[in-house]
C-alpha positions in Angstrom: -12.1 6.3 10.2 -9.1 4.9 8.4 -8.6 5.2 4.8 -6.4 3.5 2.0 -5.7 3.7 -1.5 -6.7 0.7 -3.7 -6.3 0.7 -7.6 -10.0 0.4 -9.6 -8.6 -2.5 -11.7 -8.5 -4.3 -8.6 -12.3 -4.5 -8.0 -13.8 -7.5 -5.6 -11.2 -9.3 -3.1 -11.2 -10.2 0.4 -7.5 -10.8 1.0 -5.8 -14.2 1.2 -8.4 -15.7 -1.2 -10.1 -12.5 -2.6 -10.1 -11.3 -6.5 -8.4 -8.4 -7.7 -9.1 -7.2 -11.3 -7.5 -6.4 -14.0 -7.4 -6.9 -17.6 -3.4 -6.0 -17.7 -1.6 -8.4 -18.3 -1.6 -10.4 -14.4 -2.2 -13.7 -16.1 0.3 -15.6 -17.3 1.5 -19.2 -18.3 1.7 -21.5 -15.9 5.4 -22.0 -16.5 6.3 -18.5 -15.5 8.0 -18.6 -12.4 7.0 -15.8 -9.5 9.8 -14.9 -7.1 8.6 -14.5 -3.0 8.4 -10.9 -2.0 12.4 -10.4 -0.1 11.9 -7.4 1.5 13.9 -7.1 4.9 10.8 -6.6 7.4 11.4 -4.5 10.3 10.2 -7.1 12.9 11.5 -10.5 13.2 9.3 -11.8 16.3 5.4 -12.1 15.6 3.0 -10.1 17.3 1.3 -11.1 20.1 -2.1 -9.5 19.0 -1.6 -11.0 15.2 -1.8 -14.4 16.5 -4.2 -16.9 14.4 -4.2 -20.6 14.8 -5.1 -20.3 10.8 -2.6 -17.8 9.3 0.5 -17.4 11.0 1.6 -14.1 10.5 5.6 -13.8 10.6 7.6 -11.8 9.0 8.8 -13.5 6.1 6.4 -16.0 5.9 5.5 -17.0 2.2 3.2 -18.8 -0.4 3.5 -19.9 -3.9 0.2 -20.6 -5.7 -1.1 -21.4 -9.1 -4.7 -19.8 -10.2 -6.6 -21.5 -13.4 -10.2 -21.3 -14.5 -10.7 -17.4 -14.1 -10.6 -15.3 -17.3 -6.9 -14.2 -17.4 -5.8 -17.7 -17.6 -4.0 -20.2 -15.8 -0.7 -17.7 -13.5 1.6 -18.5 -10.3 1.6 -16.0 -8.0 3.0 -15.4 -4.3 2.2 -14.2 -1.1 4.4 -12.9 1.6 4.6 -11.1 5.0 7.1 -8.4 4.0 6.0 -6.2 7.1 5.0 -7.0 10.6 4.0 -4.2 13.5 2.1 -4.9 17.0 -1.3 -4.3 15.7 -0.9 -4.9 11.6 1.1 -6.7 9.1 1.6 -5.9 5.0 1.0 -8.7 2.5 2.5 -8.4 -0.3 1.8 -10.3 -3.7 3.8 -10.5 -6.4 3.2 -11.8 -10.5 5.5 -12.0 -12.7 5.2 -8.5 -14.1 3.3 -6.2 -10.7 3.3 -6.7 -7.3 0.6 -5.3 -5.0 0.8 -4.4 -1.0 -2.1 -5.2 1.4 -2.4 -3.6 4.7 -4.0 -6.0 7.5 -5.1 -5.2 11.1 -4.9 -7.3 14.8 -7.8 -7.2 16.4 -8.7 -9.2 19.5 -11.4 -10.5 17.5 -8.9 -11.7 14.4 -7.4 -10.1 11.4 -9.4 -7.8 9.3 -8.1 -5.9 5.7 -8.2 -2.9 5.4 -7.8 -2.8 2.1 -9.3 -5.4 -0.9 -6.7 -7.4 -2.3 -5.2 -11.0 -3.4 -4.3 -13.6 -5.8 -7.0 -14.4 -8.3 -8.2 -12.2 -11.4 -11.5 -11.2 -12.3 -10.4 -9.4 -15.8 -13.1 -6.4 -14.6 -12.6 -3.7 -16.9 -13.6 -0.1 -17.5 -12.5 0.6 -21.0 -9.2 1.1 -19.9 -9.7 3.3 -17.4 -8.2 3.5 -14.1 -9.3 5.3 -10.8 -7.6 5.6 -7.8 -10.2 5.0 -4.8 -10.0 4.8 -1.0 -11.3 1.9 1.2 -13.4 3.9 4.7 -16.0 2.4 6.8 -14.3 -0.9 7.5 -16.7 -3.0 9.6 -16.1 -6.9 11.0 -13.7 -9.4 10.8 -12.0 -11.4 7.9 -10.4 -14.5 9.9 -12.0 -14.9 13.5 -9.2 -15.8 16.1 -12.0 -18.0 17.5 -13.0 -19.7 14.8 -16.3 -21.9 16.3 -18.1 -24.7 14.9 -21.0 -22.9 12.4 -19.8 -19.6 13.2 -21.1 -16.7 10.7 -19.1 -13.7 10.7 -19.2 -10.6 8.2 -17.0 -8.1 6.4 -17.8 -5.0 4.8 -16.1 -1.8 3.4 -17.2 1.4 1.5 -15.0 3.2 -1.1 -14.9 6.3 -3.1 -12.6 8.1 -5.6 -12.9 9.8 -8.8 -13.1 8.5 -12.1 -11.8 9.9 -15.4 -14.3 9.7 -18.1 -13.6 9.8 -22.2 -14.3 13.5 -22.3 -11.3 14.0 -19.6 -13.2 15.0 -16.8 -13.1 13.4 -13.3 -16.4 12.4 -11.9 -17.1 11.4 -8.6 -18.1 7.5 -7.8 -18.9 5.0 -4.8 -19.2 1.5 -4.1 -19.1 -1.2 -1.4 -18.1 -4.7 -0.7 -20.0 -7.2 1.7 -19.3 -10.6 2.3 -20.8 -12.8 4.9 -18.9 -16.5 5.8 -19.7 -19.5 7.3 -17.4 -22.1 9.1 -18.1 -25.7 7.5 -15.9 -28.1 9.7 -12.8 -29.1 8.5 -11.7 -32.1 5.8 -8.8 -33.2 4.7 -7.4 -31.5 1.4 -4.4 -32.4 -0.7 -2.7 -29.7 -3.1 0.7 -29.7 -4.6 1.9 -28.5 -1.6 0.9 -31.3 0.7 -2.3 -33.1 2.4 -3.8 -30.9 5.4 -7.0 -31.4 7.9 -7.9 -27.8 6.8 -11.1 -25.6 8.5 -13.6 -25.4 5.5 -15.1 -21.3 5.0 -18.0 -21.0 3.0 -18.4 -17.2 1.7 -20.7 -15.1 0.0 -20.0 -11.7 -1.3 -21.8 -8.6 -3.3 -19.6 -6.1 -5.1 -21.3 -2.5 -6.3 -20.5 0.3 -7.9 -21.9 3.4 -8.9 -20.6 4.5 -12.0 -21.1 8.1 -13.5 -23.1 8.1 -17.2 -25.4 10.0 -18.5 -25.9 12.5 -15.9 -27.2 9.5 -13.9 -25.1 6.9 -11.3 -25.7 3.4 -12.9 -24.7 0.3 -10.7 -22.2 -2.5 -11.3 -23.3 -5.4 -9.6 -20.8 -8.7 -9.2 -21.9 -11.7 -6.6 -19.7 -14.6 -6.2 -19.4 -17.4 -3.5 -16.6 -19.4 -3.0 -15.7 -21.7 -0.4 -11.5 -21.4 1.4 -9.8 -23.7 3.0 -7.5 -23.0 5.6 -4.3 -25.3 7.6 -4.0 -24.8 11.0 0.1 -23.1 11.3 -0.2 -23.3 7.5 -2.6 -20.7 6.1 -4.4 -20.6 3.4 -4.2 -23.6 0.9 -7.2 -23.6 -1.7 -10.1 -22.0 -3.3 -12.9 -22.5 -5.1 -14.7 -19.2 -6.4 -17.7 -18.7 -8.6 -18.4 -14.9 -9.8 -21.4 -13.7 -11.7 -19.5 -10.8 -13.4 -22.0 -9.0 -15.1 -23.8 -12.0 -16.6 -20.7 -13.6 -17.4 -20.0 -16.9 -14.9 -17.2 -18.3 -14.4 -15.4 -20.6 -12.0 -11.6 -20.2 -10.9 -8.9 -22.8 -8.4 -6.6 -21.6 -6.5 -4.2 -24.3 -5.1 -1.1 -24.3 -2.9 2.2 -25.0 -4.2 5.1 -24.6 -1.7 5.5 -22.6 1.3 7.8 -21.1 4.1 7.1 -19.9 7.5 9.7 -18.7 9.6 
């Protein structure tokens, strides 16, 4: 069993095009300007194992995008490879004022995360408190290697930490993430960035989490589906995600700007 630290403001993600929350300040104008991550990685070659017609995972490898529609507001952001191993690779996305670190596995199968993470904002709050939590019980895949016509695949993860309440005491809480996606054929999309026959992912994921009140665990329930596209040797170039967050819909775009792969 392999556990990770993930920060509660995060809340609901599935990597490349999954949500992290946080009502701190990660949105801002759309004029700000987001540096790539310049970390010297340790390896220069990809690995063998990491290979995915649909993300190419080198070390160094980058992505600008711009986010608008969710609640923070329209914000750049980037992605980069800033770490590469035989059997893993760190993502690491930067805003203009945080940066956050994503640690991925190689699988036969494809990549999985082992951690929830990435570049849109779902402003989840709890009062201003923050938990630190750790991802266990990390079950399927989150980008095939074989990525068939109609294929279904799932993804799923458990976490636990403690949360500090008003009073100042820590209290034990839980949740889970599950998302199941669907391969829709592939279209041609065109973002800032360019016009690419991309491989079309349908996905449909449930947040929860048990949160401490009253002597009783209440539940925090978020649904969203959202449909990814992905370029072949490019990686992930757009997004389209609705979230139900607690009665409150919205609907966020994330678009490609520029990009570099090694």
């Amino acid at each position: 069993m392999r556990f990770k630290r993930l920060s509660f403001c995060l809340i609901i993600g599935l990597g490349f095009a999954g949500i992290i929350g946080c009502s701190q300040g990660i949105g801002t104008n759309s004029t700000d300007v987001i540096l790539p991550f310049t970390q010297q990685a340790p390896v220069s070659n990809p690995s063998v194992l990491c290979e995915n017609r649909l993300f190419p995972v080198r070390a160094g490898a980058s992505w600008m995008y711009l986010n608008t529609g969710g609640p923070s507001g329209t914000f750049p952001y980037s992605d980069t490879i800033s770490e590469v191993h035989e059997d893993g690779f760190t993502l690491t996305t930067q805003y203009s004022n945080m940066s956050r670190s994503q640690q991925w596995e190689c699988e036969t199968d494809g990549l999985k995360a082992l951690e929830l993470g990435g570049g849109t904002t779902a402003s989840i709050t709890m009062q201003g408190i923050t938990a630190e939590f750790t991802t266990s019980d990390i079950s399927g895949i989150s980008l095939p290697n074989n990525l068939e016509n109609g294929l279904q695949w799932e993804y799923s993860l458990s976490i636990v930490g403690t949360l500090p309440m008003p009073t100042g005491e820590l209290v034990q809480s839980t949740g889970s993430f599950s998302s199941l996606m669907h391969e829709m054929g592939t279209e041609y999309i065109t973002v800032p960035a360019g016009t690419f026959e991309a491989v079309k992912i349908q996905s449909t994921s449930v947040v929860e989490i048990f949160v401490p009140f009253g002597g009783q665990q209440v539940p925090m329930k978020f649904n969203s589906t959202s449909m990814v596209w992905y370029a072949p040797g490019v990686g992930y170039i757009k997004s389209i995600e609705n979230w139900d967050l607690g009665g409150e819909p919205y609907t966020s775009t994330t678009e490609l700007q520029t990009y570099v792969i090694p």
